[in-house]
C-alpha positions in Angstrom: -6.4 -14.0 2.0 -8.8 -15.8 -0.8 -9.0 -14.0 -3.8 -12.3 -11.6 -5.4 -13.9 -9.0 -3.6 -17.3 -9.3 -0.7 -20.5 -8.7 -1.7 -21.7 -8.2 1.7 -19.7 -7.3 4.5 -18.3 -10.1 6.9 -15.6 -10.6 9.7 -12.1 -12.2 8.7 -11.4 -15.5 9.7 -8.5 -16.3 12.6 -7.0 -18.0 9.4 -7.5 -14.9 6.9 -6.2 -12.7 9.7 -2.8 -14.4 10.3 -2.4 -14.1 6.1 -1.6 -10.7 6.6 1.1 -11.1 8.9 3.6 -11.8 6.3 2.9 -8.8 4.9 3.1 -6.4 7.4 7.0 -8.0 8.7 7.5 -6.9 5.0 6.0 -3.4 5.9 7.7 -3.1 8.5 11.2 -4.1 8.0 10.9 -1.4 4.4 11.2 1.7 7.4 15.0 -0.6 8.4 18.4 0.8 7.2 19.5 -0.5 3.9 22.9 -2.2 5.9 20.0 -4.2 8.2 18.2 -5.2 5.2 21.4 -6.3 3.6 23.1 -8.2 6.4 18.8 -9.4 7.1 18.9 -8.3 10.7 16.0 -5.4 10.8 15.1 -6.8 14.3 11.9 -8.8 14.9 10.7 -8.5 11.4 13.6 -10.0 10.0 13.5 -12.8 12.8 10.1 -13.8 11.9 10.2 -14.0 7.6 12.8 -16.1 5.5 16.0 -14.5 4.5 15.8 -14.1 0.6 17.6 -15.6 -1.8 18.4 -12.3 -3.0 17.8 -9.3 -2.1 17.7 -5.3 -4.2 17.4 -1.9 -1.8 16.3 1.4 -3.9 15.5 4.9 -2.6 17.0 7.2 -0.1 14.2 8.1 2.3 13.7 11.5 0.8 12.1 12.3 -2.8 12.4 8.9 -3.0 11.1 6.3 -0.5 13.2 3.3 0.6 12.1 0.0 -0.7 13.6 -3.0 -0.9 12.8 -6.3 -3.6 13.0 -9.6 -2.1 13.3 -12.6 -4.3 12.1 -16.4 -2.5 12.9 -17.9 -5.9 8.8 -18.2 -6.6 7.7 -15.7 -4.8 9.0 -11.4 -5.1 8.3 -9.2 -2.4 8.1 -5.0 -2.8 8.2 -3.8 0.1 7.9 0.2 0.2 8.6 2.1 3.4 6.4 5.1 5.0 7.3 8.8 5.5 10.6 9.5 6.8 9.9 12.1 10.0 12.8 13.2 9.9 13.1 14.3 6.1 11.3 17.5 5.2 11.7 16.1 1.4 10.2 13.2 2.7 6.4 15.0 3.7 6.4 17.2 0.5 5.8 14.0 -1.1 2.9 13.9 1.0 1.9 17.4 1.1 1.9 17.9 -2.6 -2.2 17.2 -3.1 -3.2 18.4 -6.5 -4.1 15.3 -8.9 -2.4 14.9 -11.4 -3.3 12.3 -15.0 -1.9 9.3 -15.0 0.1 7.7 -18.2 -2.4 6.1 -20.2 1.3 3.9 -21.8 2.1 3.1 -18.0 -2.3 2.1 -17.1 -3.6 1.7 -20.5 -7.3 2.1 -20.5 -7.1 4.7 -17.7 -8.7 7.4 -19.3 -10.1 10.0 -17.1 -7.6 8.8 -14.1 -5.7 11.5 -11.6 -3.9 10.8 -8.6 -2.1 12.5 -6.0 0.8 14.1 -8.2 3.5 13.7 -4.8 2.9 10.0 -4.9 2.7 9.6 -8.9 5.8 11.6 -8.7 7.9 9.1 -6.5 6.3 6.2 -8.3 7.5 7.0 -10.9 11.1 6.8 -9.6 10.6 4.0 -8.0 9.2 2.1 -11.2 12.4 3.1 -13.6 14.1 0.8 -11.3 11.6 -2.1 -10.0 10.0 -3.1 -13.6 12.9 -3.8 -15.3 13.9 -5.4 -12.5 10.7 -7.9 -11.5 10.2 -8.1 -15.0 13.6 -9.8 -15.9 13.2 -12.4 -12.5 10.4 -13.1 -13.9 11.5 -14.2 -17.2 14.6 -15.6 -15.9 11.9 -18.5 -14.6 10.5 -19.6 -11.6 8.5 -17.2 -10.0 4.9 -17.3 -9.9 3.6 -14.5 -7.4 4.8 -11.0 -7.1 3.7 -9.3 -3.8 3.7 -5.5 -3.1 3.3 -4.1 0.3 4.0 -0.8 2.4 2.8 1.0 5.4 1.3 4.7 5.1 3.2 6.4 2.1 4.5 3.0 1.0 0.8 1.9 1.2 0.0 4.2 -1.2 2.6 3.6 -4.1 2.2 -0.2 -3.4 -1.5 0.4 -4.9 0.4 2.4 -7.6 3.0 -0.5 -8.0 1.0 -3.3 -8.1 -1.4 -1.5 -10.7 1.4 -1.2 -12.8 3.2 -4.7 -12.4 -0.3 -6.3 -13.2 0.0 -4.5 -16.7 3.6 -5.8 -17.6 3.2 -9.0 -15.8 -0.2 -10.5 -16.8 0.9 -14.0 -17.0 1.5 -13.3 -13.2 -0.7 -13.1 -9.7 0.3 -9.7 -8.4 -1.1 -8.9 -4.9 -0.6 -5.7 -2.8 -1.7 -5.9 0.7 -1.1 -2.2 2.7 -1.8 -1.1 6.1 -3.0 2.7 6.5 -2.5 4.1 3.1 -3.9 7.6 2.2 -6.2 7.7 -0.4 -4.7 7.9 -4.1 -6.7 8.9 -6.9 -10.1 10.2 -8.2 -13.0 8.4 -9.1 -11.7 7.2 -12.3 -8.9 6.0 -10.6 -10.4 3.9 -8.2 -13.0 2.6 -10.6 -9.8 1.1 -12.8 -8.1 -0.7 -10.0 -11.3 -2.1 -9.2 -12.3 -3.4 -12.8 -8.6 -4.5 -13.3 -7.1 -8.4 -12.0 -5.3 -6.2 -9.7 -9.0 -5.4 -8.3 -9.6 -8.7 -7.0 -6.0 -9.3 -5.1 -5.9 -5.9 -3.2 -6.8 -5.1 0.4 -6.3 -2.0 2.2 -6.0 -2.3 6.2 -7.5 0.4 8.0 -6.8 0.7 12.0 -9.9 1.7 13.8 -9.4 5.4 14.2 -6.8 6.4 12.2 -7.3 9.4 10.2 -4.7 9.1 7.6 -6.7 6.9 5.3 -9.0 10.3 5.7 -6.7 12.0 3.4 -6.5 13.6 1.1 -10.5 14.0 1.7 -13.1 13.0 -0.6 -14.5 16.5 -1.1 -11.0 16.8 -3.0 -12.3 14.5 -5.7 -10.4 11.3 -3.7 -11.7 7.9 -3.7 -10.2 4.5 -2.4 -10.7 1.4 -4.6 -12.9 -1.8 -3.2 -10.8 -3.9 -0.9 -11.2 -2.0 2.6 -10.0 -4.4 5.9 -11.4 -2.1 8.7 -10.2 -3.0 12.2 -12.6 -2.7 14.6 -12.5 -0.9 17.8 -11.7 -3.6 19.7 -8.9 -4.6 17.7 -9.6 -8.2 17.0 -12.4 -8.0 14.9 -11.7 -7.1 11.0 -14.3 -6.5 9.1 -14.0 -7.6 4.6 -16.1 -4.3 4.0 -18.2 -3.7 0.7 -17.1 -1.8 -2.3 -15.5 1.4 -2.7 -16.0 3.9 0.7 -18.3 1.5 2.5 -20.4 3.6 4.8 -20.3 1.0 7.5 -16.6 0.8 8.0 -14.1 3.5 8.5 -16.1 6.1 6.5 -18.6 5.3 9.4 -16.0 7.6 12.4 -14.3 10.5 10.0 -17.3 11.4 7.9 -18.1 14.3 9.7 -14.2 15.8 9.9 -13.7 18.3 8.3 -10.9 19.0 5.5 -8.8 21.6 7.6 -9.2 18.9 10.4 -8.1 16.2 8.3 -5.1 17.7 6.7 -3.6 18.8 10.3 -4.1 14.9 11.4 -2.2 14.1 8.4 0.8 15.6 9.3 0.1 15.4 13.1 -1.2 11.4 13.2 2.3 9.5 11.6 3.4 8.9 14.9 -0.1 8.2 16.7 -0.2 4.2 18.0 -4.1 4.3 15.8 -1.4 4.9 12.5 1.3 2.6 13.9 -1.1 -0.2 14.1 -0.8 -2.9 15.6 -2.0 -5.2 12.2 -2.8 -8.3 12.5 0.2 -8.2 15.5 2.9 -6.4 13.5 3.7 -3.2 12.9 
């Protein structure tokens, strides 16, 4: 994917589509066991991207999502995994929907900023261990992009991640590409990522249907960033959409849902083959 945001709405390239293929393995193999990631053998995903030089796993699938930091030698990969089903500590994270204000230390200039305080609050875990960690590969030499990536859940702290890694790392291009994230944060908050370098190197993959970007809604105060990929109902076209909530695209089906409706989908829809993609062939 080329850098900077559309100005006017306009279908991906076979090229830009096949860009975020990478990615998504990277999504997908975060949901694999932290022995598979070790020993690299998380089934398809692993066949089809380079074993890392080295490799860090974090989290425990509950409070804390798995993730896993893969160093190329110039390149770091974040990958952050989805809910866990099968954890009920797991959804809280989800289900806990009042904003809270972000650090202004952590996202300086973010005045005015609230996100969803279940996925600031995992963040934050997450981030005591990957920033020390990305930042000292990064001064050890040698590496020149930082990636973040996730799927659902992990789609959402990747945007929190990469926000963050931007700040510490500015000699560095940081890019976080995510596939059905919920939304994250208020006005303010999507107005920062936007006017931020981060703003210019994210995209957000939406599957035609799926309601879980929906949520939490925007009568809540919500708001996703620029950067929307909407795939299209036949599942081949995906459309670069136009600013933050562009009419046209996914806002276009789930306007009319209520918030009730919405929520219920959220817990109801992980499962659903609209949430589990296909994107761009993985997932």
């Amino acid at each position: 994917m080329t850098s900077g945001l559309p100005t006017i709405a306009n279908n991906l390239t076979p090229e830009e589509i096949s860009s975020l293929t990478i990615p998504g393995w990277y999504a997908t193999a975060a949901y694999c066991s932290p022995e598979q990631i070790t020993s690299w053998t998380c089934g398809a995903a692993c066949r089809n991207l380079l074993r890392p030089t080295s490799v860090v796993i974090g989290g425990n699938g509950e409070y804390t999502p798995r993730y896993f930091i893969s160093n190329s030698n110039t390149t770091i990969t974040i990958a952050i995994s989805g809910t866990n089903v099968s954890s009920p500590k797991s959804y809280a994270i989800d289900l806990d929907f009042p904003k809270t204000q972000v650090d202004v230390a952590v996202f300086p200039g973010a005045d005015g900023a609230e996100v969803h305080q279940g996925f600031y609050s995992a963040f934050q875990r997450i981030a005591l261990v990957v920033g020390p960690l990305v930042q000292g590969a990064v001064t050890g030499g040698g590496v020149d992009n930082v990636i973040v990536t996730g799927h659902s859940l992990g789609g959402a702290l990747s945007q929190l991640m990469a926000t963050y890694l931007q700040k510490i790392l500015p000699q560095i291009n940081v890019t976080t590409i995510t596939f059905a994230s919920p939304r994250v944060g208020n006005q303010a908050w999507a107005n920062y990522v936007d006017t931020t370098e981060i703003g210019n190197n994210s995209r957000h993959i939406i599957n035609y249907a799926d309601d879980v970007p929906h949520v939490p809604p925007r009568d809540w105060g919500f708001v996703r960033p620029s950067g929307e990929i909407w795939i299209m109902r036949d599942g081949k076209t995906y459309r670069s959409c136009v600013g933050q909530e562009d009419p046209d695209c996914a806002d276009s089906l789930n306007s009319f849902v209520g918030e009730l409706e919405l929520v219920d989908s959220f817990l109801d829809d992980f499962d659903t083959p609209q949430h589990r993609g296909p994107y761009a062939g993985v997932l």
